[in-house]
BASELUM-355900 format. One line per field, with one value per atom (N, C-alpha, C): residue number from 1; residue in three letters; atom name; x, y, z. Coordinates in nm, 2 decimals. Layout:
<recs>
n [NUM, ...]
res [ala, ...]
atom [CA, ...]
px [X, ...]
py [Y, ...]
pz [Z, ...]
</recs>
This chain:
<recs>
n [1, 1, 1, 2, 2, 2, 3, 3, 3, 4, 4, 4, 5, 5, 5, 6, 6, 6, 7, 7, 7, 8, 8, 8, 9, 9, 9, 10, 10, 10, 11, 11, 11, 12, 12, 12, 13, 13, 13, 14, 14, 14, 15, 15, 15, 16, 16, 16, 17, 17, 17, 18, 18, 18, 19, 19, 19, 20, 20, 20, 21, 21, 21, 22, 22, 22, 23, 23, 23, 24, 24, 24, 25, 25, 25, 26, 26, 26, 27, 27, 27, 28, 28, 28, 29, 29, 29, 30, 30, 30, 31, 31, 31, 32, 32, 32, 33, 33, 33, 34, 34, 34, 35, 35, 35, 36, 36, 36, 37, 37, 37, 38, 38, 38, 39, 39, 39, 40, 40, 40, 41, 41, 41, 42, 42, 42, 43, 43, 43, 44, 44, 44, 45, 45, 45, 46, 46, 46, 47, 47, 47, 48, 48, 48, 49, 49, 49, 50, 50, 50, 51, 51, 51, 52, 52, 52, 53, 53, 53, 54, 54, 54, 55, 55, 55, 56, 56, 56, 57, 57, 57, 58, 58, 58, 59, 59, 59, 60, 60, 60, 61, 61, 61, 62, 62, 62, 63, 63, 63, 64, 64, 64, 65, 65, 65, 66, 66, 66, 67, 67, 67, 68, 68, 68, 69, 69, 69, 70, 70, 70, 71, 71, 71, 72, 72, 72, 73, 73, 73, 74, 74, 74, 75, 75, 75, 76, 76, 76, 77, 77, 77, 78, 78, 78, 79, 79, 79, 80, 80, 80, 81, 81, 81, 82, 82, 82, 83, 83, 83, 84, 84, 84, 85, 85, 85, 86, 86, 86, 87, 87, 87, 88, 88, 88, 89, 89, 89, 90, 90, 90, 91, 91, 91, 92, 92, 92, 93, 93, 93, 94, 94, 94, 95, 95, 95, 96, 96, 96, 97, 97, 97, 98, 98, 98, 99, 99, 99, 100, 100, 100, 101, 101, 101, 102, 102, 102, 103, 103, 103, 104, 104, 104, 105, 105, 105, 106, 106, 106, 107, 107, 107, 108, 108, 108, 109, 109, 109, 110, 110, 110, 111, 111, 111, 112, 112, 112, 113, 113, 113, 114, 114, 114, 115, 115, 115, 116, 116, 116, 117, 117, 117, 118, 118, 118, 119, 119, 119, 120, 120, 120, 121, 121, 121, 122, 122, 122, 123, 123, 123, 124, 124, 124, 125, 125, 125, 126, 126, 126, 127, 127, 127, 128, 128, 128, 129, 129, 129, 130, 130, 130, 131, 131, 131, 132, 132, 132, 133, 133, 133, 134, 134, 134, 135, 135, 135, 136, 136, 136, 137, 137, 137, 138, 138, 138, 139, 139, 139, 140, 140, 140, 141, 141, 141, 142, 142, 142, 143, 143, 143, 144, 144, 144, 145, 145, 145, 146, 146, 146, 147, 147, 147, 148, 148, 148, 149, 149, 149, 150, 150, 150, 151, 151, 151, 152, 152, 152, 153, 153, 153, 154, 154, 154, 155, 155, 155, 156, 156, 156, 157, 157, 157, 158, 158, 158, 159, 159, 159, 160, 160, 160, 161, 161, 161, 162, 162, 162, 163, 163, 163, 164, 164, 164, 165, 165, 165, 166, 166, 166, 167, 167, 167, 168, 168, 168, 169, 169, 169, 170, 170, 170, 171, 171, 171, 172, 172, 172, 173, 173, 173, 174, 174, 174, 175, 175, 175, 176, 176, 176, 177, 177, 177, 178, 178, 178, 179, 179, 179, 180, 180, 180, 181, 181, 181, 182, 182, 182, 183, 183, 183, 184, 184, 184, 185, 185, 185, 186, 186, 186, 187, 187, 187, 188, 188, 188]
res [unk, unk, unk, unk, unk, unk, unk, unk, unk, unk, unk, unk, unk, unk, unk, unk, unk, unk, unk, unk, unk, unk, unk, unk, unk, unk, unk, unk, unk, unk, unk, unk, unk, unk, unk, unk, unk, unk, unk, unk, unk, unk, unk, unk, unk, unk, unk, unk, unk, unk, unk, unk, unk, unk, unk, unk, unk, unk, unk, unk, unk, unk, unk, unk, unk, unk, unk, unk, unk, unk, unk, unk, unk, unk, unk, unk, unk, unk, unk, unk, unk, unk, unk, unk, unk, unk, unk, unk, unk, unk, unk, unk, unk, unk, unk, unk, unk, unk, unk, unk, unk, unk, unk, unk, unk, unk, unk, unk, unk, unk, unk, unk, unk, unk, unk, unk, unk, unk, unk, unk, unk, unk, unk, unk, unk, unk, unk, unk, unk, unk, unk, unk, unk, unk, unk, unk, unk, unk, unk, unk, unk, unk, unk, unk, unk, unk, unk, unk, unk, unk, unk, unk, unk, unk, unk, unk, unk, unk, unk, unk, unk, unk, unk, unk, unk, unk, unk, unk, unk, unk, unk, unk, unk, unk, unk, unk, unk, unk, unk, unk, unk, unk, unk, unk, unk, unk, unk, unk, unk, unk, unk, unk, unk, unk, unk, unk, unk, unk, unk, unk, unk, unk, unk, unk, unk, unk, unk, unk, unk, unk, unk, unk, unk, unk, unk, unk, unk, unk, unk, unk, unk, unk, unk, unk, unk, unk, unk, unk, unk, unk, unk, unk, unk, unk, unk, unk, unk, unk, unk, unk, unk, unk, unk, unk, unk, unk, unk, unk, unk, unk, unk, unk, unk, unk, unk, unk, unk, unk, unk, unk, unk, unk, unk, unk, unk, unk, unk, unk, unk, unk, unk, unk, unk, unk, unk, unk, unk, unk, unk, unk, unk, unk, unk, unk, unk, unk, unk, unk, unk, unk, unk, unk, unk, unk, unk, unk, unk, unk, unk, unk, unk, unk, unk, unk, unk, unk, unk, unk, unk, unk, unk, unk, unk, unk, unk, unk, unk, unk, unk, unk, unk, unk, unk, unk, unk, unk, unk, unk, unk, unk, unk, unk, unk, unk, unk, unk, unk, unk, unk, unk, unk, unk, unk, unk, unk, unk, unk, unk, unk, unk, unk, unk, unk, unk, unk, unk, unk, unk, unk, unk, unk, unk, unk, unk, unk, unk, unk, unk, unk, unk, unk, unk, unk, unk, unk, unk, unk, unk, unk, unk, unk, unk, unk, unk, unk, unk, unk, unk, unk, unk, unk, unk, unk, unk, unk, unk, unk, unk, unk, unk, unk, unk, unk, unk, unk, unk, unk, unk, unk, unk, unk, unk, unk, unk, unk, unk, unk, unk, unk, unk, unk, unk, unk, unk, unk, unk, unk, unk, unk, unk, unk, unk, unk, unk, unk, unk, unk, unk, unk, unk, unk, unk, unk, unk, unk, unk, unk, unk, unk, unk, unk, unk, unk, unk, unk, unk, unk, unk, unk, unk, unk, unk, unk, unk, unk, unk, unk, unk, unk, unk, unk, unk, unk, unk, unk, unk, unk, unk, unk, unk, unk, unk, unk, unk, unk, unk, unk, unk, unk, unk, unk, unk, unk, unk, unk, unk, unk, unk, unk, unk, unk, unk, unk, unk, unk, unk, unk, unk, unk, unk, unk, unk, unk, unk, unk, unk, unk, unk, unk, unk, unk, unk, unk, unk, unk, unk, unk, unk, unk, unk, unk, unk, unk, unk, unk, unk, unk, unk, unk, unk, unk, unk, unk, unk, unk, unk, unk, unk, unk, unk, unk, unk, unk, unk, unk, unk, unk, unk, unk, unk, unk, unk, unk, unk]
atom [N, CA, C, N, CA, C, N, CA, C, N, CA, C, N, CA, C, N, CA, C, N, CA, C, N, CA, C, N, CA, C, N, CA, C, N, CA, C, N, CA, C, N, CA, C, N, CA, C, N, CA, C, N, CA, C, N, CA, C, N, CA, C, N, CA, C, N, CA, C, N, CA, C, N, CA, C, N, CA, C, N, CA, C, N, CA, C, N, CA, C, N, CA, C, N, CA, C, N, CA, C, N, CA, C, N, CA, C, N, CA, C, N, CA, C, N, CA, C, N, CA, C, N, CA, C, N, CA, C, N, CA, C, N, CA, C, N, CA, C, N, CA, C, N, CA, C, N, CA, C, N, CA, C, N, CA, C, N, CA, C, N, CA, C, N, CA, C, N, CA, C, N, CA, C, N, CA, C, N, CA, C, N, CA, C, N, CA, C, N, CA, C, N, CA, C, N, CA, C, N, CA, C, N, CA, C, N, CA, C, N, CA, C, N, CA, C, N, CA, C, N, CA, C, N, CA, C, N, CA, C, N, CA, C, N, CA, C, N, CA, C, N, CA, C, N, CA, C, N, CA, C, N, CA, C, N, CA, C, N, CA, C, N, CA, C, N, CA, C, N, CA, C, N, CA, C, N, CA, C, N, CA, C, N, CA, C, N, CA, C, N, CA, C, N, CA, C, N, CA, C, N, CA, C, N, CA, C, N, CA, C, N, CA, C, N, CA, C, N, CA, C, N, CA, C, N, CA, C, N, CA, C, N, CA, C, N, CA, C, N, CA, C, N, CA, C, N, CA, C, N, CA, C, N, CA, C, N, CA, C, N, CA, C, N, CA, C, N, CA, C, N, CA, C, N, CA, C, N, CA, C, N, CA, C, N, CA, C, N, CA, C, N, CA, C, N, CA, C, N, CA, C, N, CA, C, N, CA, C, N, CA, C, N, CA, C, N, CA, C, N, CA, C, N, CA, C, N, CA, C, N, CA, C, N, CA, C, N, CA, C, N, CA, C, N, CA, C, N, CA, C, N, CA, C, N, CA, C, N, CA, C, N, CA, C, N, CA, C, N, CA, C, N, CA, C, N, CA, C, N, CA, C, N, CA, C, N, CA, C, N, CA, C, N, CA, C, N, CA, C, N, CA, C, N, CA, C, N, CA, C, N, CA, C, N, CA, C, N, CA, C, N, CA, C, N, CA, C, N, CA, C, N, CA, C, N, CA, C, N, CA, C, N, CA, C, N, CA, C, N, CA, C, N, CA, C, N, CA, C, N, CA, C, N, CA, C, N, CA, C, N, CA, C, N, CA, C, N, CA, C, N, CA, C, N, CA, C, N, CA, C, N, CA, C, N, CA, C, N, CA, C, N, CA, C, N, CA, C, N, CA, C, N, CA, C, N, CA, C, N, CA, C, N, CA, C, N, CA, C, N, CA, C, N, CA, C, N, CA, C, N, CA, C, N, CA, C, N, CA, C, N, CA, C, N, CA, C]
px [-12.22, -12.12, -12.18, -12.29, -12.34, -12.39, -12.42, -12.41, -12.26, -12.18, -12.05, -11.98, -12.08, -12.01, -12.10, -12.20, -12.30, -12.21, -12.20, -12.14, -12.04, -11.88, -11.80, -11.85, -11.94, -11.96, -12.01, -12.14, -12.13, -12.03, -11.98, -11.86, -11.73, -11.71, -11.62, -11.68, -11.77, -11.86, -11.88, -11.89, -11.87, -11.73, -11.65, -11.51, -11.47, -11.52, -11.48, -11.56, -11.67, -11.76, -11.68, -11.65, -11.61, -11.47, -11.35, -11.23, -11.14, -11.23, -11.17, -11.12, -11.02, -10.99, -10.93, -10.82, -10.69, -10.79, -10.84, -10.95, -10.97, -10.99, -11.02, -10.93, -10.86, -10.80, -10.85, -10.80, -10.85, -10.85, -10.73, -10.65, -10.77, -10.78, -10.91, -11.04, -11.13, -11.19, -11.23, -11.13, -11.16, -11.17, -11.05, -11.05, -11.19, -11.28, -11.37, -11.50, -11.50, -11.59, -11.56, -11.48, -11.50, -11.40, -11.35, -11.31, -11.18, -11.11, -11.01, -10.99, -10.89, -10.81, -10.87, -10.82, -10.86, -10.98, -11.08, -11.21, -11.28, -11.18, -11.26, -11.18, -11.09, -11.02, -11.07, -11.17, -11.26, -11.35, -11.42, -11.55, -11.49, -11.40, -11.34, -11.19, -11.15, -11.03, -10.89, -10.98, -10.86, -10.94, -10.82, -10.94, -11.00, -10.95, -11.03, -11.17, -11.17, -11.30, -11.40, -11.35, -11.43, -11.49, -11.43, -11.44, -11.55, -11.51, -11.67, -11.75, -11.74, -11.86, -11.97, -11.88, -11.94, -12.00, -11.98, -12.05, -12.16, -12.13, -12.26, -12.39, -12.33, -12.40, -12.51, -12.40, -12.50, -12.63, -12.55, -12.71, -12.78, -12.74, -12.85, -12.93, -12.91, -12.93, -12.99, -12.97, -13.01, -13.10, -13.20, -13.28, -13.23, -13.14, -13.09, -13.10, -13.04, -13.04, -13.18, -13.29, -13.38, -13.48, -13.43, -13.53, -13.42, -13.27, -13.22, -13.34, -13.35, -13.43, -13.57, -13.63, -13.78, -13.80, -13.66, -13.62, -13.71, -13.65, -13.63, -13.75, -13.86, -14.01, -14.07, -13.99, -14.01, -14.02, -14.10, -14.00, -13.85, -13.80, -13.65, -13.64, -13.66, -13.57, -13.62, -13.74, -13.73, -13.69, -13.66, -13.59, -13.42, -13.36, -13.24, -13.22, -13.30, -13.35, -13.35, -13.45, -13.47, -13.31, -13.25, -13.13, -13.00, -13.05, -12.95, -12.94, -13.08, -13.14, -13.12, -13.14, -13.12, -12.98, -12.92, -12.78, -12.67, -12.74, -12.65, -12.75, -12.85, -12.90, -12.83, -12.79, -12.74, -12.56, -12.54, -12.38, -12.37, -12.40, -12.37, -12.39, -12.45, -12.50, -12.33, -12.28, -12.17, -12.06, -12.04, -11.96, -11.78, -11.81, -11.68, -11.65, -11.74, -11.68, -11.60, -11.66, -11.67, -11.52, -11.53, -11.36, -11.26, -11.28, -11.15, -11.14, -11.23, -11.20, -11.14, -11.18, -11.10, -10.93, -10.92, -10.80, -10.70, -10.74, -10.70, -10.63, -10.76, -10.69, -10.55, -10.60, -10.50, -10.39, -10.35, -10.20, -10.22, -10.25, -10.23, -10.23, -10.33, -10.34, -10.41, -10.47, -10.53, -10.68, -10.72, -10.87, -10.91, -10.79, -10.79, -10.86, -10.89, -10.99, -11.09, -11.18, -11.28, -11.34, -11.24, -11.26, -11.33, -11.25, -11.32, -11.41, -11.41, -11.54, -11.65, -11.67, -11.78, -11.80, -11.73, -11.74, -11.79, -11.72, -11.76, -11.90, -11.93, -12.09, -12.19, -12.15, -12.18, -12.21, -12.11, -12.09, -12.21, -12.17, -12.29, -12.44, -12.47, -12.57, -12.62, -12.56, -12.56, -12.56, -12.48, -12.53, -12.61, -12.71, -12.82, -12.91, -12.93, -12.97, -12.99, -12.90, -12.86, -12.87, -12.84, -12.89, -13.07, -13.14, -13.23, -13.31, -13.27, -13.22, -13.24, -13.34, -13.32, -13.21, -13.12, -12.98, -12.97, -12.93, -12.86, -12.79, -12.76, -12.75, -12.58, -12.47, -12.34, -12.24, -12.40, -12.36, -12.37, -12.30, -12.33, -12.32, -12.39, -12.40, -12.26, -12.17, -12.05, -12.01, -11.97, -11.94, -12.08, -12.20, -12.33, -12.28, -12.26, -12.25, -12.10, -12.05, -11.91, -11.89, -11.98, -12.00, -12.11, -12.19, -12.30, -12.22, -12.12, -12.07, -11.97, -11.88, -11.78, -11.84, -11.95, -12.00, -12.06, -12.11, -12.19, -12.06, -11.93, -11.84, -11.87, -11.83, -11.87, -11.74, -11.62, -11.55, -11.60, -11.62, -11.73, -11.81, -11.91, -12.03, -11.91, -11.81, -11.73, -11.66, -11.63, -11.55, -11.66, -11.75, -11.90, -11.96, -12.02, -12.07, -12.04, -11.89, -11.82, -11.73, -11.64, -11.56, -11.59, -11.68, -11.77, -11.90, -11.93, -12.07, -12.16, -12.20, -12.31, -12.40, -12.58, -12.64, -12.68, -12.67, -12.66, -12.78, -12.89, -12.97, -13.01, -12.96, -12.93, -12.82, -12.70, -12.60, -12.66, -12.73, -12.78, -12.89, -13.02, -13.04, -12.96, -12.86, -12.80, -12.71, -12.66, -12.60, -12.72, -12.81, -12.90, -13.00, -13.02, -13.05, -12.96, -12.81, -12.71, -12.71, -12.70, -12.67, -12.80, -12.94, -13.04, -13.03, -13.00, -13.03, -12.91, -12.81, -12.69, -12.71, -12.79, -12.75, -12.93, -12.99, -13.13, -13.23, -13.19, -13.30, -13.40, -13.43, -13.54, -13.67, -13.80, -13.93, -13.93, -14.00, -14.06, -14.18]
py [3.71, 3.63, 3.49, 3.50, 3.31, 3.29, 3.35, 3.26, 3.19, 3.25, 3.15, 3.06, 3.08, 2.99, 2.86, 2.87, 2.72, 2.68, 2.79, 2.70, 2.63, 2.71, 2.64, 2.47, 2.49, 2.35, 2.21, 2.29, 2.22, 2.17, 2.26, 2.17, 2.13, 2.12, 2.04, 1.94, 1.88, 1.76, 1.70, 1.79, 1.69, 1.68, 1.74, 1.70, 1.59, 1.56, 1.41, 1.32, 1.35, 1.21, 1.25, 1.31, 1.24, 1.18, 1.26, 1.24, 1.17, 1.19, 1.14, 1.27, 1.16, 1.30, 1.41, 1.36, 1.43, 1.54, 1.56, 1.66, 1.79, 1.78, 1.82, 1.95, 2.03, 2.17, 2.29, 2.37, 2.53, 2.57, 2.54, 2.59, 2.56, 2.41, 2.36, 2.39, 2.40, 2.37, 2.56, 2.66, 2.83, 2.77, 2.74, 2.76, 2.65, 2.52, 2.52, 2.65, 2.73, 2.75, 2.90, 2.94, 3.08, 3.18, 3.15, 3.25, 3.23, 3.36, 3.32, 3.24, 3.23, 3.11, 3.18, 3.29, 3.43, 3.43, 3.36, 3.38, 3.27, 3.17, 3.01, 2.98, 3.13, 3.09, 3.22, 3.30, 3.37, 3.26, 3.21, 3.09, 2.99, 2.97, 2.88, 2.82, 2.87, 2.90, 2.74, 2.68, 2.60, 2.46, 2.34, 2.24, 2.18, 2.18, 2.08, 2.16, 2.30, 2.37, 2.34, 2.35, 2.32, 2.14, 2.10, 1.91, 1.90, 1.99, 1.95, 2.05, 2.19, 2.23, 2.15, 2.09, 1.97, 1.92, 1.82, 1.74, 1.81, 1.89, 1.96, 2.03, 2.08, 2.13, 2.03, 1.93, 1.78, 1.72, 1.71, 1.70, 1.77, 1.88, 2.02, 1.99, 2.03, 1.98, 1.87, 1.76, 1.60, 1.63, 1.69, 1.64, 1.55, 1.47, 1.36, 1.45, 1.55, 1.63, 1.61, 1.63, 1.67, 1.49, 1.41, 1.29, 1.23, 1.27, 1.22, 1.27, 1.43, 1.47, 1.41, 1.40, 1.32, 1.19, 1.11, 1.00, 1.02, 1.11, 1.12, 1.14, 1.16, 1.15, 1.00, 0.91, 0.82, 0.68, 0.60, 0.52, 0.50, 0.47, 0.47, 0.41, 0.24, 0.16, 0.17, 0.20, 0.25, 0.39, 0.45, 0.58, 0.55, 0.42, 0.41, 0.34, 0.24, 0.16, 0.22, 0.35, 0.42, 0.52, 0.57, 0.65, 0.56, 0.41, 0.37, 0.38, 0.32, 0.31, 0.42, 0.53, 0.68, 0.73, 0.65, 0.66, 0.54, 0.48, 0.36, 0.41, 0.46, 0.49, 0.63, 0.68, 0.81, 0.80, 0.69, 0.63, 0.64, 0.62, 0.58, 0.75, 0.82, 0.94, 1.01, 1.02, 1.11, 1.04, 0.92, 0.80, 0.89, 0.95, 1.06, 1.11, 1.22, 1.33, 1.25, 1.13, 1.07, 1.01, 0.94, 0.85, 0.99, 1.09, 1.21, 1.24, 1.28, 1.34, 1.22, 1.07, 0.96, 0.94, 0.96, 0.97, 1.07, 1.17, 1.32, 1.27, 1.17, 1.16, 1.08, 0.95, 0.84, 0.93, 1.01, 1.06, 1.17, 1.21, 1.36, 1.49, 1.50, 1.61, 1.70, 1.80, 1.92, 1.86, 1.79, 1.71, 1.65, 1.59, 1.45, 1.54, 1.65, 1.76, 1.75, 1.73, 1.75, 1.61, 1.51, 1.37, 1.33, 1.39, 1.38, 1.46, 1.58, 1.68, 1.55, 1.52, 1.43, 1.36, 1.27, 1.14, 1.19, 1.26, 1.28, 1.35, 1.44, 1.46, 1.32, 1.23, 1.12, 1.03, 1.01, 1.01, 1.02, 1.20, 1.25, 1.22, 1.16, 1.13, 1.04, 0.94, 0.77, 0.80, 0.85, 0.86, 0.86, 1.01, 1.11, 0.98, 0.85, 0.79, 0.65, 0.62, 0.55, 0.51, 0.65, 0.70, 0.67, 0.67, 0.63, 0.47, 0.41, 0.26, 0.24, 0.10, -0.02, -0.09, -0.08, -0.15, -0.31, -0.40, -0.54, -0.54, -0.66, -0.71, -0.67, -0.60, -0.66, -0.48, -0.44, -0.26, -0.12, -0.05, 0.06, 0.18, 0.30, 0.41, 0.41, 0.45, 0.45, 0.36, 0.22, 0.13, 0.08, 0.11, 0.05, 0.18, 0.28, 0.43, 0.36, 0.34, 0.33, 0.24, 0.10, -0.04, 0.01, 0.07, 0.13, 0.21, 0.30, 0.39, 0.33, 0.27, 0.17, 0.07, 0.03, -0.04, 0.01, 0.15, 0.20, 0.29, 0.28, 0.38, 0.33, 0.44, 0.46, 0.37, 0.34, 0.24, 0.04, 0.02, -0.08, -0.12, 0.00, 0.00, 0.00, 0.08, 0.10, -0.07, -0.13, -0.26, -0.40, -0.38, -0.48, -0.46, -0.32, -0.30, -0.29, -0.19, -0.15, -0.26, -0.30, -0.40, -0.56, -0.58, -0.76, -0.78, -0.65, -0.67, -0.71, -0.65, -0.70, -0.59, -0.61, -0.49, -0.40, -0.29, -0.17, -0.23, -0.25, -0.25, -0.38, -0.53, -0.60, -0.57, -0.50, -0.43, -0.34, -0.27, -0.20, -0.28, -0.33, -0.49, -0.56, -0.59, -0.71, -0.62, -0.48, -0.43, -0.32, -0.34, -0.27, -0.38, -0.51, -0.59, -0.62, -0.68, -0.73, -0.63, -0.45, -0.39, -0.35, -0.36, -0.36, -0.49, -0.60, -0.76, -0.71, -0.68, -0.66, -0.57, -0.48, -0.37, -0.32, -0.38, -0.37, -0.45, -0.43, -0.53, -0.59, -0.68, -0.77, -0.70, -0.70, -0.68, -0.80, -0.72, -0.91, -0.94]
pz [-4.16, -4.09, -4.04, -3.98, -3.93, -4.06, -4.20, -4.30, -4.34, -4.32, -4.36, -4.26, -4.14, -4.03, -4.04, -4.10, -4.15, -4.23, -4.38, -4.47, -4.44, -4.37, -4.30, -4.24, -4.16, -4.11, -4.23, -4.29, -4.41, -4.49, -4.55, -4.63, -4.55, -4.43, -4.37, -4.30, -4.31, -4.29, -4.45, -4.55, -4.66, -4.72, -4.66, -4.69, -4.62, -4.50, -4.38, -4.49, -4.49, -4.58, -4.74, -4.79, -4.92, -4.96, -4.83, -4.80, -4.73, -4.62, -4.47, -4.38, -4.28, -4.14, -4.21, -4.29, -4.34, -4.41, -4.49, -4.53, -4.47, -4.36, -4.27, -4.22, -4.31, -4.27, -4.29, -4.23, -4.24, -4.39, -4.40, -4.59, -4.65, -4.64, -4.78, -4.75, -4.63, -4.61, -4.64, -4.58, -4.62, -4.81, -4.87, -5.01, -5.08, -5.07, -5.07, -5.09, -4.97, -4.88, -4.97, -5.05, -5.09, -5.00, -4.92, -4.79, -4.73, -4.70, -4.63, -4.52, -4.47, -4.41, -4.25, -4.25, -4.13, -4.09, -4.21, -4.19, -4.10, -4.15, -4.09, -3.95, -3.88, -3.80, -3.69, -3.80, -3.67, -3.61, -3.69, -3.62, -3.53, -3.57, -3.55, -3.47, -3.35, -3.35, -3.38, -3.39, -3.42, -3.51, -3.55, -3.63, -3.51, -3.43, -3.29, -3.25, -3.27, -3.24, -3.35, -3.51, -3.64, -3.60, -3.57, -3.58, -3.47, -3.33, -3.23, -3.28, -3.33, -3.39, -3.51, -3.56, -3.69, -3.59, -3.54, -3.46, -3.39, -3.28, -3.20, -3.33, -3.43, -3.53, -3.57, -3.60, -3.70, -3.55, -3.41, -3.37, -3.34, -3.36, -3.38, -3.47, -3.58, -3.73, -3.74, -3.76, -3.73, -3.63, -3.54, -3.46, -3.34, -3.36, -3.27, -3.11, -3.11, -2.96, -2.92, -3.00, -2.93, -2.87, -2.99, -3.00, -2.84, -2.82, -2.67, -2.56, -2.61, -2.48, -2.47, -2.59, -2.58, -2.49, -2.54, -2.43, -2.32, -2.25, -2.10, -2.07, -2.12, -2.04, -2.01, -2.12, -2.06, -1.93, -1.94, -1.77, -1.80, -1.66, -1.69, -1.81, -1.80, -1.88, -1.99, -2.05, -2.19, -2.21, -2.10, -2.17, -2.18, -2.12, -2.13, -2.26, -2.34, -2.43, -2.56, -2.52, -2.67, -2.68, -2.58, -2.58, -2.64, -2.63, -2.67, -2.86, -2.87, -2.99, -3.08, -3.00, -3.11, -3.10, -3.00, -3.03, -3.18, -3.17, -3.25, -3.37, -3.38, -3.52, -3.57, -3.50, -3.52, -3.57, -3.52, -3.50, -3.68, -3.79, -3.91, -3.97, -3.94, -4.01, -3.87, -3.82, -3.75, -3.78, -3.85, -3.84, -3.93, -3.99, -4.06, -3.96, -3.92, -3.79, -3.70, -3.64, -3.46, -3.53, -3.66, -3.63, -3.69, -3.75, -3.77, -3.64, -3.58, -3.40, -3.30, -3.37, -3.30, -3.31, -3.44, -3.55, -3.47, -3.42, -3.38, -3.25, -3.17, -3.03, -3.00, -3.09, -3.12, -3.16, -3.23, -3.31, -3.22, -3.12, -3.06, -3.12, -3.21, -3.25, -3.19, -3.21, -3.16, -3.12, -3.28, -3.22, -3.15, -3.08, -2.98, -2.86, -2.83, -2.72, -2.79, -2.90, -2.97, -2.96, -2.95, -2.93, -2.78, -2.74, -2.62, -2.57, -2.56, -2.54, -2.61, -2.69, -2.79, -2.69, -2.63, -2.56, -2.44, -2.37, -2.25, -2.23, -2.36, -2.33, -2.35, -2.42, -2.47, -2.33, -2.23, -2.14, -2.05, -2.00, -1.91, -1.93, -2.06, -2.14, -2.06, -2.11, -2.03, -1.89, -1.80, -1.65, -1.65, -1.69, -1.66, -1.67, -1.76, -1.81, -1.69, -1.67, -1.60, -1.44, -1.40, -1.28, -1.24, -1.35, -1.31, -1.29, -1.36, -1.38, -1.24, -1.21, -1.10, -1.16, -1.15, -1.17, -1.16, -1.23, -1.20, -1.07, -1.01, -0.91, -0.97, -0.85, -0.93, -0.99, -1.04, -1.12, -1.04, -1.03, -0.96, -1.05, -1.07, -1.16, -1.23, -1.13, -1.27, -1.36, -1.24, -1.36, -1.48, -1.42, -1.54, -1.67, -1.65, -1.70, -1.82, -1.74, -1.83, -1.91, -1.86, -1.92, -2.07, -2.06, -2.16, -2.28, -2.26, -2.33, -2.36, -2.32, -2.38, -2.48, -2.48, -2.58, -2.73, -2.70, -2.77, -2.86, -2.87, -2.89, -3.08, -3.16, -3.30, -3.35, -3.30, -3.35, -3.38, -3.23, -3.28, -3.36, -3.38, -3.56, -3.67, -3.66, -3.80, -3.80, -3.73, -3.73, -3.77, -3.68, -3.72, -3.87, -3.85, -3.95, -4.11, -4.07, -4.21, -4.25, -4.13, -4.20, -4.18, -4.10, -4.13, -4.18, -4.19, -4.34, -4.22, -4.07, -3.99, -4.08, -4.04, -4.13, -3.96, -3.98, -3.95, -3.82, -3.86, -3.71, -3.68, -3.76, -3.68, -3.54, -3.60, -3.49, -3.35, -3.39, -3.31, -3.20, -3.27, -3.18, -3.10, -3.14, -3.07, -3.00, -2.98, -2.90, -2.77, -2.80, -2.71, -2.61, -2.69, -2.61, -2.52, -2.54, -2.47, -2.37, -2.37, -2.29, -2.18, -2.24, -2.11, -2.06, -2.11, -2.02, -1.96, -1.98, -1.83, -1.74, -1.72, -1.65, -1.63, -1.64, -1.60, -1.48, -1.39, -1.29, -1.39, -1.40, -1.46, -1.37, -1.44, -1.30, -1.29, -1.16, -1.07, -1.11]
</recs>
């Protein structure tokens, strides 16, 4: 049984990358995968469960979970610096999942809770991060927290990146500088 709840995740992560959101159902994703429909809806109880299990899987998978937690041994602002960094490098490898579970929220579908669950752990991320931060003159933990994550959102990379041809870590550069010079006490 956890061999078919991998494969599940696998081929409905390459059904978002070779298809898109709409891809993205029980029907196809069981008929794919070898298996009934009953089967991908044991693992699984709904698409909004399969869409954040994709995602939680892939930073399982992807290492990214752990290289966040590595962050954190170091001083704040380069642990807020590199969090940003392994976040916007990570932004192009989740970039299918993060805009179907965006897609989901925008039209109210089931996903649009998967959409968020994402974000909001995304979120708590950036606090935890944040919280430690000698802060700019002007910022206080929520708003520096909300200012950071509002920037870093995977829509932005798809709009710079995908549709004005910026290259991928020029983008990431110029959005991680911009956001430690705002929200970083300078040393003295």
């Amino acid at each position: 049984m956890p061999d078919s709840r991998e494969r599940i995740l696998d081929i409905a992560f390459q059904l978002v990358r070779e298809q898109g959101a709409t891809a993205v159902t029980m029907a196809g994703i069981a008929d794919r995968a070898g298996l009934s429909r009953q089967m991908v809806y044991v693992h699984f109880r709904s698409r909004a469960g399969l869409l954040t299990a994709m995602a939680r899987d892939h930073d399982r998978r992807s290492g990214f979970a752990e290289r966040v937690a590595a962050a954190r041994e170091l001083p704040p602002a380069d642990a807020f610096e590199r969090l940003l960094r392994e976040w916007l490098a990570y932004v192009p490898e989740i970039l299918p999942v993060a805009r179907a579970l965006e897609a989901a929220a925008i039209t109210g579908e089931a996903g649009g809770g998967a959409w968020r669950d994402r974000m909001d752990d995304l979120h708590g991320v950036f606090r935890a991060a944040v919280e430690r931060l000698e802060l700019a003159a002007g910022w206080t933990v929520d708003t520096a927290t909300d200012w950071a994550w509002a920037r870093v959102q995977p829509g932005g990379f798809d709009h710079l990146v995908s549709e004005r041809g910026w290259d991928a870590g020029e983008y990431a550069d110029r959005v991680t500088r911009s956001i430690v010079g705002e929200l970083v006490r300078p040393a003295a």
